[in-house]
Steps between C-alpha positions, in 0.01 A plus 500: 500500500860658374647743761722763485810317548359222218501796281830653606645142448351493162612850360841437670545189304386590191713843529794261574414295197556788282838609721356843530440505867710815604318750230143439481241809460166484610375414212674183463356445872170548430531303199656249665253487832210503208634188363586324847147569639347328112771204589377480814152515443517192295697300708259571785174446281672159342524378884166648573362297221637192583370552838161565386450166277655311757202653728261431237635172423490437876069613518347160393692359857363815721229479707359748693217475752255763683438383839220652796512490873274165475835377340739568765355453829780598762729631201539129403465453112505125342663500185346315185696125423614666173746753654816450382714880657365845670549761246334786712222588733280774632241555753214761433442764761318851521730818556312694680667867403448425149178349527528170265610139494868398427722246484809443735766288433523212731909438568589147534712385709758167597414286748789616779391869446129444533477525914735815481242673285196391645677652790647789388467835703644697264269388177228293642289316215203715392232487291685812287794227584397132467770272528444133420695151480423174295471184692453204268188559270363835768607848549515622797414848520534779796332691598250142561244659400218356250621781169429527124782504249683334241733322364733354197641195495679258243296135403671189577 
């Protein structure tokens, strides 16, 4: 996304290109942001693109997998012998204020951290914040509780 200063930048150096930096009106401004923000745009939407086929280029090796409580039984969850690299995951719980099911991003963390945040007093793992770890071909998830979810992984 340009900012401000990405567009400042811009209309400074195309200002300077022209060597008429010290008297510019507003309309040569305006003109000028006009043009920056098109430049910009494209730039941005060129990367976008690229970003997007190399996501779509990428689905044929994605994966993703619904699991139930019968699948993790104490918040263990064995993954399948073509799993290849985590891409995300989400457990499925019920808010009660709003009255419906959603998903909740499980954080993943390393091995040396995991104890810390199993432990943690200040943001103890929840089922509105699962945190999980991946130990060979399982995940290890916390709260270890049996939970519904998802998740995306690459094929190996």
């Amino acid at each position: 996304m340009a900012t401000i200063n990405d567009i400042f930048v811009f209309i400074t150096d195309t200002l300077e290109r022209k060597e008429r930096l010290a008297f510019t009106t507003a309309t040569q401004i305006n003109s000028a942001l006009d043009r920056a923000s098109k430049e910009l745009f494209a730039r941005y939407a060129e990367e976008y693109g690229r970003t997007q086929r190399l996501h779509d280029s990428m689905a044929p090796f994605k994966k993703q997998v619904n699991f139930t409580g019968a699948d993790t039984p104490n918040g263990v969850l064995t993954l399948p012998t073509d799993y290849q690299y985590l891409l995300n995951a989400y457990v499925t719980v019920f808010d009660n204020v709003n009255v419906k099911t959603i998903q909740k991003k499980i954080v993943f963390v390393n091995e040396d951290e995991y104890i810390s945040a199993v432990n943690s007093q200040i943001r103890p793992p929840s089922m509105s914040r699962p945190i999980g770890i991946t130990i060979g071909n399982l995940l290890q998830l916390t709260p270890a509780v049996p939970v519904a979810g998802t998740y995306t992984y690459l094929l190996s």
